[in-house]
Structures are given as C-alpha cells and as structure tokens.
KOLVO-60289 format. One record per residue (C-alpha): residue number from 1; residue in three letters; chain; x, y, z. Coordinates in steps of 0.001 Angstrom, whole numbers, padded with zeros to 6 digits, always signed. Example, Ala and Ser with C-alpha at 12.3 -4.5 7.8 and 13.67 -1.06 7.14 Angstrom:
 resi resn chain       x       y       z
    1  Ala     A +012300 -004500 +007800
    2  Ser     A +013670 -001060 +007140
***
This chain:
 resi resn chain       x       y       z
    1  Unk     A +014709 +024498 -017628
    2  Unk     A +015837 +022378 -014458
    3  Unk     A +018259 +023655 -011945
    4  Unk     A +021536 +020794 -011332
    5  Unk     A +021141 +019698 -007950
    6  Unk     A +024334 +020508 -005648
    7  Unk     A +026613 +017563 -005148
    8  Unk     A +025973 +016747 -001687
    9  Unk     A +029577 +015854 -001212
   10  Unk     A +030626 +019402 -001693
   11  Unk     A +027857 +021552 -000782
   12  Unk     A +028385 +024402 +001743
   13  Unk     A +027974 +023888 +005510
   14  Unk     A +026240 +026528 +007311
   15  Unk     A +028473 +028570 +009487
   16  Unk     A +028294 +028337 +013349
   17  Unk     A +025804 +030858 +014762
   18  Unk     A +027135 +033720 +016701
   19  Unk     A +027415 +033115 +020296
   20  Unk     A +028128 +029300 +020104
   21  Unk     A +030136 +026610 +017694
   22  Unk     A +029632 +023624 +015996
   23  Unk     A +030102 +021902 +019496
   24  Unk     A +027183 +023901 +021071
   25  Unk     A +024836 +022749 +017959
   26  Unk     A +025526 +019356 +018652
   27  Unk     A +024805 +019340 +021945
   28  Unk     A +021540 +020994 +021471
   29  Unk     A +020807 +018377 +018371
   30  Unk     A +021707 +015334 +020906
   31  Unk     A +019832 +016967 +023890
   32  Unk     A +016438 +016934 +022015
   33  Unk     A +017100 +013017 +020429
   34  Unk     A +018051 +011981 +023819
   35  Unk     A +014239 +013899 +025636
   36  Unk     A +012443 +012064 +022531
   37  Unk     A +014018 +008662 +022562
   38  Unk     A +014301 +008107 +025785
   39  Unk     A +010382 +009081 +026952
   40  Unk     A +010018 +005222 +025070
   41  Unk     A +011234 +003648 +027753
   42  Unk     A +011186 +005903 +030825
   43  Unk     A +007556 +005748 +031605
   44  Unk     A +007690 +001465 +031382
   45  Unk     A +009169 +001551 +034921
   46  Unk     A +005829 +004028 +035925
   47  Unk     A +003521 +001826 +034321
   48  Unk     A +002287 +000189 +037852
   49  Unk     A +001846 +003433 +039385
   50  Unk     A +000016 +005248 +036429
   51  Unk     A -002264 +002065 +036466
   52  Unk     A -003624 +002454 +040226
   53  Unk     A -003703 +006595 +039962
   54  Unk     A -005935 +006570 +036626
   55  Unk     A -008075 +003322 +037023
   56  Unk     A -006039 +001437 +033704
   57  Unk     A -006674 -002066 +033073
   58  Unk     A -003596 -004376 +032497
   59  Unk     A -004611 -004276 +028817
   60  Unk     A -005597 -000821 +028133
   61  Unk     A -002074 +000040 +029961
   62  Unk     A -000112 -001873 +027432
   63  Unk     A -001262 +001788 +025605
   64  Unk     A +000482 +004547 +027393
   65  Unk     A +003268 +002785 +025375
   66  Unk     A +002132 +001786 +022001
   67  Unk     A -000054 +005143 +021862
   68  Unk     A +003856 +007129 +021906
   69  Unk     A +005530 +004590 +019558
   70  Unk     A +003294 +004834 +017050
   71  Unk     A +002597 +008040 +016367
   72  Unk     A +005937 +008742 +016510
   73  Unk     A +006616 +005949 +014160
   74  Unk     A +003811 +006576 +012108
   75  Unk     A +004384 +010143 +011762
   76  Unk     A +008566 +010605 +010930
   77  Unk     A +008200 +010262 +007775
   78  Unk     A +006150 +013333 +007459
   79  Unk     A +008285 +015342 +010076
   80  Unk     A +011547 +014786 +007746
   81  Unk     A +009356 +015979 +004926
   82  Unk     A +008031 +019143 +007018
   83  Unk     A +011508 +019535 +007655
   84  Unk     A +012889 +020308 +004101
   85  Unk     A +010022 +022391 +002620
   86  Unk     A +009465 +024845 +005891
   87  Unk     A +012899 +024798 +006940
   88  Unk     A +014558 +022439 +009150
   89  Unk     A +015470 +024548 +012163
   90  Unk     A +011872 +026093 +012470
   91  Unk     A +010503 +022827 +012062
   92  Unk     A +012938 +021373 +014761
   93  Unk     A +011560 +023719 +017020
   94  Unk     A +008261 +023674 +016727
   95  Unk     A +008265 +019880 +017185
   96  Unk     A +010663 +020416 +020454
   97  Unk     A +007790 +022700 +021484
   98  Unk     A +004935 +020517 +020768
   99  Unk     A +006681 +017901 +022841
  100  Unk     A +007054 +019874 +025815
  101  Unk     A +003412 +021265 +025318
  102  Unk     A +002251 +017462 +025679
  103  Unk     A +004207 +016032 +027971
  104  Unk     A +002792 +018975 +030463
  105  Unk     A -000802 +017703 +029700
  106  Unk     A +000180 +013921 +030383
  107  Unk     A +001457 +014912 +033937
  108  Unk     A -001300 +016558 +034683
  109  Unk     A -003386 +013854 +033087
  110  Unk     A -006713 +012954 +035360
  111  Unk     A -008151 +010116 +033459
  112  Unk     A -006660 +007470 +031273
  113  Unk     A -008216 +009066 +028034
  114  Unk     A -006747 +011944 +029023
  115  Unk     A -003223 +010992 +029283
  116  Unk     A -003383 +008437 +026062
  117  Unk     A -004342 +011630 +024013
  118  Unk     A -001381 +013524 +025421
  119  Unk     A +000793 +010120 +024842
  120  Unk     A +000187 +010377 +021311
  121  Unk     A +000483 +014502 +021017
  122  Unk     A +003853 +013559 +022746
  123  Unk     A +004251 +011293 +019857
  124  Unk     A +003620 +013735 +017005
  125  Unk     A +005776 +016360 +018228
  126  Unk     A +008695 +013881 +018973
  127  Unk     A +007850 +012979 +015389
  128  Unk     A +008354 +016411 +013835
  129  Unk     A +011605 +017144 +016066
  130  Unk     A +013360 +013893 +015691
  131  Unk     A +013886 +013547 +012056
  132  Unk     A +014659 +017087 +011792
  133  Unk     A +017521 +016967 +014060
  134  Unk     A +019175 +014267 +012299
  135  Unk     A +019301 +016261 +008785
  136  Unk     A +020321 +019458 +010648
  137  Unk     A +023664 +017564 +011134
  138  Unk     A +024415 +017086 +007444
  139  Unk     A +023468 +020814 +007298
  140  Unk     A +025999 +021366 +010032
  141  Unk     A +028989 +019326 +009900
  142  Unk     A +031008 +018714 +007311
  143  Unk     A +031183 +015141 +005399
  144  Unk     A +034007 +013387 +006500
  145  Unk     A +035263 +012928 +010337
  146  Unk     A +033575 +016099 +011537
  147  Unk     A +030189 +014845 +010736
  148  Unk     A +031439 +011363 +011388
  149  Unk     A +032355 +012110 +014917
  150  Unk     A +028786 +014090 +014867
  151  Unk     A +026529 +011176 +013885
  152  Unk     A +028615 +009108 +016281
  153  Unk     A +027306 +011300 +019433
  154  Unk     A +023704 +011315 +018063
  155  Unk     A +023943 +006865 +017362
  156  Unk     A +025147 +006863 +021022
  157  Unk     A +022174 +009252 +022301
  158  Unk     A +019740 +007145 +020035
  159  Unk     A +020378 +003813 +021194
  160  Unk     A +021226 +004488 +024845
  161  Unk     A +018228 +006729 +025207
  162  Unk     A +016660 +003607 +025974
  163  Unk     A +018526 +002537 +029085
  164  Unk     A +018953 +006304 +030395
  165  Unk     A +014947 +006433 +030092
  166  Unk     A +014818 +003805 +032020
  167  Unk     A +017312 +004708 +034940
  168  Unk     A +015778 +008196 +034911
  169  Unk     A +012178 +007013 +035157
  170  Unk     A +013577 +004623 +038208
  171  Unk     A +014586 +008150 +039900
  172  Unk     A +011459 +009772 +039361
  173  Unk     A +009180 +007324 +040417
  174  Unk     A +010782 +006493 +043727
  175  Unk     A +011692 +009869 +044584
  176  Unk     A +009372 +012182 +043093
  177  Unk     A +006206 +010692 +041550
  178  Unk     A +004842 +009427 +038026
  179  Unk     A +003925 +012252 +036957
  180  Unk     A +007343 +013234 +037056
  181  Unk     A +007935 +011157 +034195
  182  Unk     A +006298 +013514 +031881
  183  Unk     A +007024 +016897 +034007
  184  Unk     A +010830 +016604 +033511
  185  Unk     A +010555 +017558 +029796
  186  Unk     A +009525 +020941 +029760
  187  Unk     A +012479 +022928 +031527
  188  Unk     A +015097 +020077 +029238
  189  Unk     A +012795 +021545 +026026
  190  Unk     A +012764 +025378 +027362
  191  Unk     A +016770 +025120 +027326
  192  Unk     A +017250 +023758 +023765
  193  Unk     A +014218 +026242 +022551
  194  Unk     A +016392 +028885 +023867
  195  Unk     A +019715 +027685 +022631
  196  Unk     A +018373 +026772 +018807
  197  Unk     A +018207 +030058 +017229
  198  Unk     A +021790 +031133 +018832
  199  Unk     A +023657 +028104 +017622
  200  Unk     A +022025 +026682 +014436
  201  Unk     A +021320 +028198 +011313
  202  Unk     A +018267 +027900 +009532
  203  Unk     A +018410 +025147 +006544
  204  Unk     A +017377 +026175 +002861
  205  Unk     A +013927 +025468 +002598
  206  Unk     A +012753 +023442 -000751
  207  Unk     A +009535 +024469 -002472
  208  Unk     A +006875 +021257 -002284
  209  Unk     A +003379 +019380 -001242
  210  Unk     A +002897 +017481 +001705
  211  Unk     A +002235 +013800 +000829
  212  Unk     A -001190 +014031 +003538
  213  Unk     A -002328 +011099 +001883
  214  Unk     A +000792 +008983 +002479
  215  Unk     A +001257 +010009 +005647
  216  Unk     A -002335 +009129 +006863
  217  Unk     A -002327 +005617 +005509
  218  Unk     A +001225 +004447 +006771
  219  Unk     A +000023 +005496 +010169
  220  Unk     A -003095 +003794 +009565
  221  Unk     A -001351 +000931 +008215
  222  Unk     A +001115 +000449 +010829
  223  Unk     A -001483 +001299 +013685
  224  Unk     A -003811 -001898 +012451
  225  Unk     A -000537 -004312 +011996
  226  Unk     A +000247 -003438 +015451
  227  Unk     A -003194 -004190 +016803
  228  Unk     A -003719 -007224 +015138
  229  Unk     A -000033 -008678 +016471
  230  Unk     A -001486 -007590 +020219
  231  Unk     A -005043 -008589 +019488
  232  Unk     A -003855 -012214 +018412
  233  Unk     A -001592 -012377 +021968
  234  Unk     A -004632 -011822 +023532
  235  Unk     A -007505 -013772 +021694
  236  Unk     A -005802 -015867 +019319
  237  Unk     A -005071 -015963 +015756
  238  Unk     A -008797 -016424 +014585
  239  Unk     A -009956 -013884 +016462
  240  Unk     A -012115 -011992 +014080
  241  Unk     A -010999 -008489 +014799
  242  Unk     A -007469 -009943 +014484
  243  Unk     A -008061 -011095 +011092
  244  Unk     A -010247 -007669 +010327
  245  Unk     A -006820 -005358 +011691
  246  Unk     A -004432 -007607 +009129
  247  Unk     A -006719 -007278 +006233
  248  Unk     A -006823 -003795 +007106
  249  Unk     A -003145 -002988 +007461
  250  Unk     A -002426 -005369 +004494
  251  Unk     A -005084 -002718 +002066
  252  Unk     A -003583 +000533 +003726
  253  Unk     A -000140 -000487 +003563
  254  Unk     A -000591 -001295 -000779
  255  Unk     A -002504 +001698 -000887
  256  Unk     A +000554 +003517 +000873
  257  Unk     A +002675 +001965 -001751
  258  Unk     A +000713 +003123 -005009
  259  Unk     A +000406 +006171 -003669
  260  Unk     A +004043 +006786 -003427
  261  Unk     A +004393 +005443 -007260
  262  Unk     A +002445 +007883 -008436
  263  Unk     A +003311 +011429 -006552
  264  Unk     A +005135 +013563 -008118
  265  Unk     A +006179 +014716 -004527
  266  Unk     A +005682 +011208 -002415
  267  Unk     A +006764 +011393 +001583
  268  Unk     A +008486 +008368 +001221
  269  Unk     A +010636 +009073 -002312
  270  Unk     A +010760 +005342 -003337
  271  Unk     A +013751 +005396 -005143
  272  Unk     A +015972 +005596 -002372
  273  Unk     A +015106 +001964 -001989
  274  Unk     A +017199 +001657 -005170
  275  Unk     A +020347 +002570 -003433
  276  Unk     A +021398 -001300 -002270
  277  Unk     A +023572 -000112 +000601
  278  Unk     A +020632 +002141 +001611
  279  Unk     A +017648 -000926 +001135
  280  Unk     A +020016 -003444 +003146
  281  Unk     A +020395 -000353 +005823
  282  Unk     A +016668 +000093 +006527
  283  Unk     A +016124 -003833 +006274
  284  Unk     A +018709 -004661 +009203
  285  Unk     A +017347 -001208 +011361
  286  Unk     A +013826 -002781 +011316
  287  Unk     A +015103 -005883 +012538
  288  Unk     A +017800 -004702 +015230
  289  Unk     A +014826 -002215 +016548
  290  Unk     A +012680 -005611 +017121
  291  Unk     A +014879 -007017 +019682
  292  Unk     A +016505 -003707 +021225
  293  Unk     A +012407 -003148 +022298
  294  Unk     A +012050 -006558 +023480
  295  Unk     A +015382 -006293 +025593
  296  Unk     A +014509 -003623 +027187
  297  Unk     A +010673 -004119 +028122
  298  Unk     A +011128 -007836 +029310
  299  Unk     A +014544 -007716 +031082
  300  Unk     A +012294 -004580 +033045
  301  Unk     A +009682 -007219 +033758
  302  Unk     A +012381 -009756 +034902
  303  Unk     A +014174 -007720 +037271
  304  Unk     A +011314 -006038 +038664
  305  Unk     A +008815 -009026 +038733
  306  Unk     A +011402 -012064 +039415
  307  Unk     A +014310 -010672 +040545
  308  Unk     A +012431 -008098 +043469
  309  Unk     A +014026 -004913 +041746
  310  Unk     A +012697 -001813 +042962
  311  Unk     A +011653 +001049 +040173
  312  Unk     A +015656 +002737 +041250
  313  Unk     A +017099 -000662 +041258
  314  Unk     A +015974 -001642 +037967
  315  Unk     A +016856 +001580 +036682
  316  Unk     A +020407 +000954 +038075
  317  Unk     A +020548 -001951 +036562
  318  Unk     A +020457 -000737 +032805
  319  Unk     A +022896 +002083 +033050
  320  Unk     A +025894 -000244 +031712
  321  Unk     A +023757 -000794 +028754
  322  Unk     A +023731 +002926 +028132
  323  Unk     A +028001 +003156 +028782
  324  Unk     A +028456 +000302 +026063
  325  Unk     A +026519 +001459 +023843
  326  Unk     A +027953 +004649 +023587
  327  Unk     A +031732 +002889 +023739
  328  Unk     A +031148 +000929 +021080
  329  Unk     A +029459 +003572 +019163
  330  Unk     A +032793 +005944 +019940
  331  Unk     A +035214 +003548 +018619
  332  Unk     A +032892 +002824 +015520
  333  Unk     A +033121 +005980 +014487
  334  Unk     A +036668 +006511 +014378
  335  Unk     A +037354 +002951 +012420
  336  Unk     A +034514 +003646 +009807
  337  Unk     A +036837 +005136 +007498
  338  Unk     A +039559 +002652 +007371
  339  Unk     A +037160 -000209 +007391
  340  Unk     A +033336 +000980 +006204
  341  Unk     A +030678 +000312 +007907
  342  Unk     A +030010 -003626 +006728
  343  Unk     A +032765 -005173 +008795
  344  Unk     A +030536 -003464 +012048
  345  Unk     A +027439 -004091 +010711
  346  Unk     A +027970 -008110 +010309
  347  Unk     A +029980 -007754 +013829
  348  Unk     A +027451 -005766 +015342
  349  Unk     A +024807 -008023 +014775
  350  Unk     A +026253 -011294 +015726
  351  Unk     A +027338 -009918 +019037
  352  Unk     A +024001 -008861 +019828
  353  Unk     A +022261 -012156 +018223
  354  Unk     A +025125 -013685 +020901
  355  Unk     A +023731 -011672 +023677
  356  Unk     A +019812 -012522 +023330
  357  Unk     A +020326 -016329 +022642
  358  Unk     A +022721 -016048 +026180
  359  Unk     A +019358 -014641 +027898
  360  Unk     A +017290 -017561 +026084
  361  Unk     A +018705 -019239 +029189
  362  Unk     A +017192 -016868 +032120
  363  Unk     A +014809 -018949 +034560
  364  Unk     A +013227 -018531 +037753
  365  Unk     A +016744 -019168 +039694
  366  Unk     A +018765 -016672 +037341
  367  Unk     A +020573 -013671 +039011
  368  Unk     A +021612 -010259 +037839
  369  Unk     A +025183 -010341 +038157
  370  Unk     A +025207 -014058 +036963
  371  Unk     A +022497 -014667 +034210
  372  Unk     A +021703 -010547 +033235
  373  Unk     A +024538 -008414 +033005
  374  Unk     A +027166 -010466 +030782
  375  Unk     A +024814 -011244 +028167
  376  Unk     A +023221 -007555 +028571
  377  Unk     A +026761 -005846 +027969
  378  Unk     A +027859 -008420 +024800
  379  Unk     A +024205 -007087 +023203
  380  Unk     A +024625 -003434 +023703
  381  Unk     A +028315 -003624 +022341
  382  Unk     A +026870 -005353 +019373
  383  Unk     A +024056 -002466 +019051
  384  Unk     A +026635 +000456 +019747
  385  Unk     A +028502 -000989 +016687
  386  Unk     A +025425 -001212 +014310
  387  Unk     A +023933 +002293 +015002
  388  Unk     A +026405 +004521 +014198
  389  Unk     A +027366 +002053 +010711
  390  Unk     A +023103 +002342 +010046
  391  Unk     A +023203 +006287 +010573
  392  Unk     A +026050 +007242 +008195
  393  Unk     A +025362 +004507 +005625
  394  Unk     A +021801 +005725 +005343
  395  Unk     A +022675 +009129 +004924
  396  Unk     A +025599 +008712 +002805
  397  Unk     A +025399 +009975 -000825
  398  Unk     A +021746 +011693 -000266
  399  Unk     A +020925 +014862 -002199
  400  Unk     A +020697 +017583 +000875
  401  Unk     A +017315 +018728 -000439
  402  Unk     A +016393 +015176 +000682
  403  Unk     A +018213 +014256 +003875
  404  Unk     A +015235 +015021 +005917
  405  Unk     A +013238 +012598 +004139
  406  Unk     A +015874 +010186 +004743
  407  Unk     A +016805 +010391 +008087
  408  Unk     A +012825 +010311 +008801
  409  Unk     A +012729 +007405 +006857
  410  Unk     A +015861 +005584 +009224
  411  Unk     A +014004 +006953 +012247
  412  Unk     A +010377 +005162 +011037
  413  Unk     A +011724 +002147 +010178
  414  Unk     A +013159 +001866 +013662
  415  Unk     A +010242 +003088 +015587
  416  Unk     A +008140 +000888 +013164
  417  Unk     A +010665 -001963 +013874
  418  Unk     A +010199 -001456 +017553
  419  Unk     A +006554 -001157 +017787
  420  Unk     A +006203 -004784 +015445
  421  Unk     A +008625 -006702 +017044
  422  Unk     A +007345 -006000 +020621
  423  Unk     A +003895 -006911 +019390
  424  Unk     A +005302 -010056 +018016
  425  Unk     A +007139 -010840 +021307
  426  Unk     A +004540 -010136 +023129
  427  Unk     A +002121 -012662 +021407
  428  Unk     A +005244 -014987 +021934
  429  Unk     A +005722 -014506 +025237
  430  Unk     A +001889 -015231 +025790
  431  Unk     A +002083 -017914 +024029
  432  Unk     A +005218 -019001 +025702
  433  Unk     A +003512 -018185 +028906
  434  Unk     A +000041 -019707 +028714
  435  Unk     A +001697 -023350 +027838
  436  Unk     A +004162 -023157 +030921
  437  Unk     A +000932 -022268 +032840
  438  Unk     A -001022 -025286 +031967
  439  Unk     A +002457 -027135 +033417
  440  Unk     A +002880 -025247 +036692
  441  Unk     A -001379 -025172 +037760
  442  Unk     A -001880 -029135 +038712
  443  Unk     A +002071 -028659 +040534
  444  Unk     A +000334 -025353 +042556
  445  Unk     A -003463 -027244 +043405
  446  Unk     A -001857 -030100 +044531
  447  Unk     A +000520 -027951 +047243
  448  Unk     A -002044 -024856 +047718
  449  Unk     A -003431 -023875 +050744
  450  Unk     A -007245 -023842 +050555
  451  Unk     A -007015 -019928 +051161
  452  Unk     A -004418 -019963 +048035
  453  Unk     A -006699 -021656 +045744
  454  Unk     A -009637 -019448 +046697
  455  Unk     A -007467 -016734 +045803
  456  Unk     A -006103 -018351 +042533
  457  Unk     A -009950 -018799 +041435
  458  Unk     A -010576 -015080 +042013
  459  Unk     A -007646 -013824 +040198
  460  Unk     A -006314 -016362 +038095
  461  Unk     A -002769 -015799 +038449
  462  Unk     A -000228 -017932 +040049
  463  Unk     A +001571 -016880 +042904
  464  Unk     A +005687 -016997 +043376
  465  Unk     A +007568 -019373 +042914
  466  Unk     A +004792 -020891 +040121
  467  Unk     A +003523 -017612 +038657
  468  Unk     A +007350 -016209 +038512
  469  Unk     A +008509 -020044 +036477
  470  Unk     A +005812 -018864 +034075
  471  Unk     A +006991 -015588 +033422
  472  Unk     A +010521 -016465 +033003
  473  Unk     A +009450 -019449 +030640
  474  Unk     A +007756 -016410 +028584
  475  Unk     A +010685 -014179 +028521
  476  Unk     A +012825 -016792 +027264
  477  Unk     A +010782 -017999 +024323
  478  Unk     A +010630 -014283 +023245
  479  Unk     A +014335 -013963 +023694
  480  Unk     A +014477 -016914 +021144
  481  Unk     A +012875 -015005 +018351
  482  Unk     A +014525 -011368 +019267
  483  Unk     A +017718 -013711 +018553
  484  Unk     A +015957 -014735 +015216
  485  Unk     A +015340 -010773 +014523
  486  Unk     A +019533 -010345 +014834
  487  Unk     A +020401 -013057 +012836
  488  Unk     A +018293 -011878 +009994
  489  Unk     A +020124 -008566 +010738
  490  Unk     A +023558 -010342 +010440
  491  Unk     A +022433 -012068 +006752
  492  Unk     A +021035 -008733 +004890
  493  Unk     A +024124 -007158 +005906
  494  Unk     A +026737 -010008 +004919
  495  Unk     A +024774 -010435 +001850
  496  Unk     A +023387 -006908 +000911
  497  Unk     A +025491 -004063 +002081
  498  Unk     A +028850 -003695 -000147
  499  Unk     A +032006 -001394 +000436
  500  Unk     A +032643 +000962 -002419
  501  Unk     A +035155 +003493 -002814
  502  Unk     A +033335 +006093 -002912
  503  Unk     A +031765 +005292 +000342
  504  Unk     A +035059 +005408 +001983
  505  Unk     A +036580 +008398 +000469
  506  Unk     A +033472 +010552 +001388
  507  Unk     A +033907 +008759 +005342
  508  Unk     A +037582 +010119 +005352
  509  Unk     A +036389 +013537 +003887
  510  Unk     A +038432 +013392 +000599
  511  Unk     A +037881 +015957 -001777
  512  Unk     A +035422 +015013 -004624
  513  Unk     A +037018 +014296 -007930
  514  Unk     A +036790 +016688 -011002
  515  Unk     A +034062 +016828 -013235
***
C-alpha cells in the first residue's frame, strides 16, 4: 500500500523558528548562496599573486578555478539528494561547515597541490550547501508572492555573486593579501552556522539510497569534457589526450544516463525532463551560464591587462553589474504573476545576446566608460530578468519530497554550463588569439629594438601595444560565440517554454482547486 504524495501546492510551510522570522531565514539562506557563488569569481582577480607565492605555471593556474567549478558542479546533484533523505537543514549546515573548513586550508595553502586540494574540498562543501538552501525556501515560504519575492532575493544573490566576488577579491588583494581571498569565509560561515538552527526549521527527511554511482560518473564525465575543451586550446584538436578525455566523457556521460534509467532511486530522477517548461528551463540555464562565465573572466582580463586596471579598480568596475542584476531581478519578480515567466525569459535573453555582440566590438583603443560599461549594464539587465524566471519555473509544480533534487539539478546545470562554456571560450579565444599573433609578429620584428627581440625570443610574448591587439582580438572572437550561447537561450525559450494556467495561478498564490 503506497502513501498519496502531498500536493505541493498546498502542503504546510514550516513555521518561523523562535527568535527570528521568515525575514531572518532568508537572509541566512542568501548569505550562504552569496559566500558559495561568489568564491567563483573572487579569487580570478588573485590569480597573479597566488601564481608568484606558490610557484604555479600559467597553465596549471587556469586550476585554482576549474578545480572549484567542478566539483561544485559535479557534485550538486548529490548535495540536493543528501538534502532530502538526511534532512535539509542539517545537510545545509554541514556543507556551510565544510566550506569554511576548506577555505581555512586554502589560505593557509603552502604549495600549489596543497591549495588545489582545498579548491576542490571548497567545492564539495559549496556543493552540499548550495542546493540545499534553495529547497529550504520552498520549505519556508509559501507558494505564491511570499516565496516569489523569496526566490527573487536568492536569483539576485546568485547571479550578482559573480560581480560582488569580484569587487571583494579587488579589496582583499590590494589591501590585505591573497590569502585573504579564502580567509574571509570562515567568520561569514560561523555567523550563518550560528543563526541556522534559531531561524530555520528542520525539513522532513525522506527515507532513500544515495545514487554513489551516478554521482561518481557525472563528475567524472563532466571533469574529462572539461579537460578535453582546455586540452584542445592548448594542443589542438588531434591532440591524443584530447581525443582520449572526449571518448572518455562521451562513455561516462551514457553510462551516467543508463544508470539513471534503471535506479529505482536515481540522483538525477529523469522524468523531470518530461516536464517541457522544466527541460526548456535547464536547456536555456546551461546556455546563459556559458556566457555569464565568459563575461566575467575576459572583461577581468581586459580591464586589468589592456585597460591598466588595478586588482580595486577592476573590482570597481563590476559593481554596476551586481546593482542591475539585482534590479532587474526585483522587478521580475513582482511582474511574474501577471505575465509568467516566458515574456522575461525571451526578453532576458535577447538583451543579454544584445550586450555580448556590443562587446564583439572591444579593441586595443576601447575604453571603460565608452566600449565596457553600456554593453556590460544591457547584459546584466538581460541576466537579472532570466534568473529569477529560471528559478521559479524550475521549481514550480515539484513534489516537495523532490525539490532538493531539483534545485541541485538547476544549480549543476549552471555550474556545468559555466565550467563548458569557459572551456569552449577559452579554446576560442586561443584560437582567436594565436591567428592575430601570426598578424601582429612581422609588424613587431620589423619596429623592435634588438634588446626587444632578444626578449621576444626568450619569452615569446608580444609586448604592448602588439601583445595587448592580440588579446583584445581574442576576447572578441569569444564574445562572438558567448553571443551564440544567448541566442540559443532566446530560441528554446520562444519555442519550448509555454504559459499555462496553472503556472500562473500557483505564481499569484491562488488557492488550489477541489478535488
């Protein structure tokens, strides 16, 4: 004899904890999304300095970023899962704690391997606590404008994390040190370990198997797709190992598919796919996550490296990115109900498919207030508009014994999203950059000094203005495809995502219909 599962439209909401309100939850929820989101980008503005202090090479350094990514990417779908059978709140705060645990062992890091290992502990706890914080706000709010208004703070957090990471890791570095970078998580995780059990209350926890198995081979999967885009940007497409890592991810990716098919308890419940609205959802997250990533880590490089930035400066220089995002994502949520969440979606991503093909133009004369910031703001209005539409559409409808494993699933595919589309800029951009190179070496020889080309020999870079034309040439060819990225965004959500009813009514918090 089964038990009926509990419409998820009128299930009870936990109470507020003593001591605290809904409010207080929510800020403790959005605290720990903004510490794990925005460690992505805030130790990109470090990179130079972790490089001299721990002896990196330029390509083992590319890893104190991808080791964080994809973990965490790898790993969320297992987190939501932990998250529903142990109890999301216990969960929550074990990951919170892991995270703080690690990112004291990267600042104290004295060797590369050591601080890669703590990169990807960092990764595993953010992993565990993300996903879990996102299903603790069905748990919390109620459907309709309350949680409407809730999701809209955490879509804000989420997608400006990026930008504050950056301005905060600016700070750090020029102030304090790089270590800093890692340091300034464990008194921001003490708080919200303190504040958890006063003002959230413990989820029911759902009796199950962890999908091991499923979890190991997406990770593997997603780790060798990621390696082989990088590998191929760095010794071309016949590479051997490049070929090896794609034939690799293409077997643990099928196996991570049959396995699924056949678990009676998979990590990655497959039929959610079967929900249009909720397919289309996770199609255009993967692709908006490509080019958010590829904004962010090559506009760094362009005002740093081009432009003169220092690490405060360029830091500065994102923090509009972080106010429209979180405008747009304000003024989402209130219209959702009237209009649904298609109407932003389409919107969304043309503005920000608008934005990247503006920067297709940036060169070697561009300016910040003149070539950066106008089509920087039109793309993070665009993004503000798609994440809080993504978040709620995802979500909507979901049984509340699986909202974990949904939420995880939204957070993978955009920390999956991220991680591939960067590798596929990157090998772009090298591309992009190697051909402009072959243009600007004869112009350089023929103008050198004989002390310049015994330095060019040595090092074989090209100094300014020649070496900054070829990174700028780079950056704009990857712009070009981060464009492509939106625009595939825009279709799947013209074409795929529909407005029904239902959808609405449960966005304006009607009361479900009898029987």
């Amino acid at each position: 004899m089964t038990t009926p599962r509990p419409d998820p439209a009128t299930a009870p909401v936990a109470a507020p904890a003593p001591g605290g309100g809904h409010g207080v939850a929510l800020l403790v929820i959005a605290a720990s999304q903004l510490m794990v989101v925005l460690d992505i980008t805030i130790v990109n503005i470090a990179l130079p300095h972790i490089q001299t202090a721990l002896d990196f090479s330029t390509t083992s350094l590319s890893w104190v970023v991808s080791a964080y990514t994809l973990t965490f990417g790898g790993l969320l779908l297992l987190g939501g899962r932990a998250g529903d059978i142990l109890g999301r709140r216990r969960v929550f705060m074990f990951g919170v704690a892991l995270f703080a645990i690690a990112s004291l062992l990267g600042g104290l890091s004295q060797s590369s391997g050591q601080l890669l290992a703590a990169r990807a502990l960092q990764g595993v706890g953010g992993a565990i606590a993300s996903p879990t914080s996102l299903a603790l706000i069905t748990t919390t709010f109620r459907e309709g404008p309350e949680r409407n208004r809730a999701f809209g703070v955490f879509a804000a957090v989420s997608a400006g994390g990026g930008a504050i990471g950056l301005l905060a890791g600016g700070v750090l570095v020029e102030w304090l040190d790089w270590r800093w970078v890692f340091f300034v998580n464990v008194p921001f995780a003490a708080l919200i370990l303190l504040a958890t059990p006063r003002h959230i209350e413990e989820s029911e926890r759902h009796p199950g198997r962890f999908d091991l198995a499923g979890a190991l081979t997406s990770t593997l999967g997603m780790v060798s797709l990621v390696y082989g885009f990088i590998r191929a940007g760095q010794h071309g497409w016949g590479d051997r190992t490049t070929l090896a890592s794609f034939a690799a991810a293409a077997v643990l990716l099928s196996v991570f598919v049959l396995i699924e098919r056949r678990s009676r308890q998979p990590i990655t419940p497959l039929h959610m796919f079967r929900d249009r609205n909720r397919a289309g959802t996770y199609g255009i997250m993967l692709s908006l996550a490509a080019a958010i990533f590829g904004m962010f880590f090559f506009l760094t490089l362009f005002v740093q490296d081009v432009l003169g930035f220092s690490p405060l400066e360029a830091g500065l220089a994102f923090l509009p990115v972080s106010v429209i995002i979180a405008l747009g994502a304000t003024v989402t949520s209130r219209l959702l109900p009237r209009y649904g969440p298609k109407p932003f979606m389409v919107s969304g991503a043309l503005l920000a498919a608008a934005g990247l093909s503006w920067l297709t133009l940036t060169d070697v004369h561009s300016t910040y207030l003149g070539s950066i910031l106008g089509p920087m703001l039109v793309f993070s209005l665009g993004m503000g508009m798609q994440f809080v539409s993504l978040t709620l559409t995802a979500l909507s409808g979901v049984a509340r014994r699986e909202s974990g494993a949904a939420s995880g699933l939204l957070a993978a595919m955009q920390q999956i999203g991220g991680s591939l589309g960067l590798s596929i800029l990157v090998t772009v951009f090298g591309t992009a950059s190697r051909n402009s190179a072959q243009e600007e070496i004869p112009r350089f020889l023929l103008r050198a000094t004989p002390a310049e080309r015994l330095e060019f020999r040595r090092t074989g870079l090209l100094p300014p203005p020649w070496g900054d034309q070829v990174l700028a040439s780079g950056i704009s060819a990857a712009f070009i495809v981060a464009a492509i990225f939106t625009v595939v965004a825009a279709v799947i959500a013209l074409v795929v995502i529909q407005v029904r009813p239902s959808d609405l009514e449960r966005l304006r918090g009607d009361p479900a219909p009898d029987g």
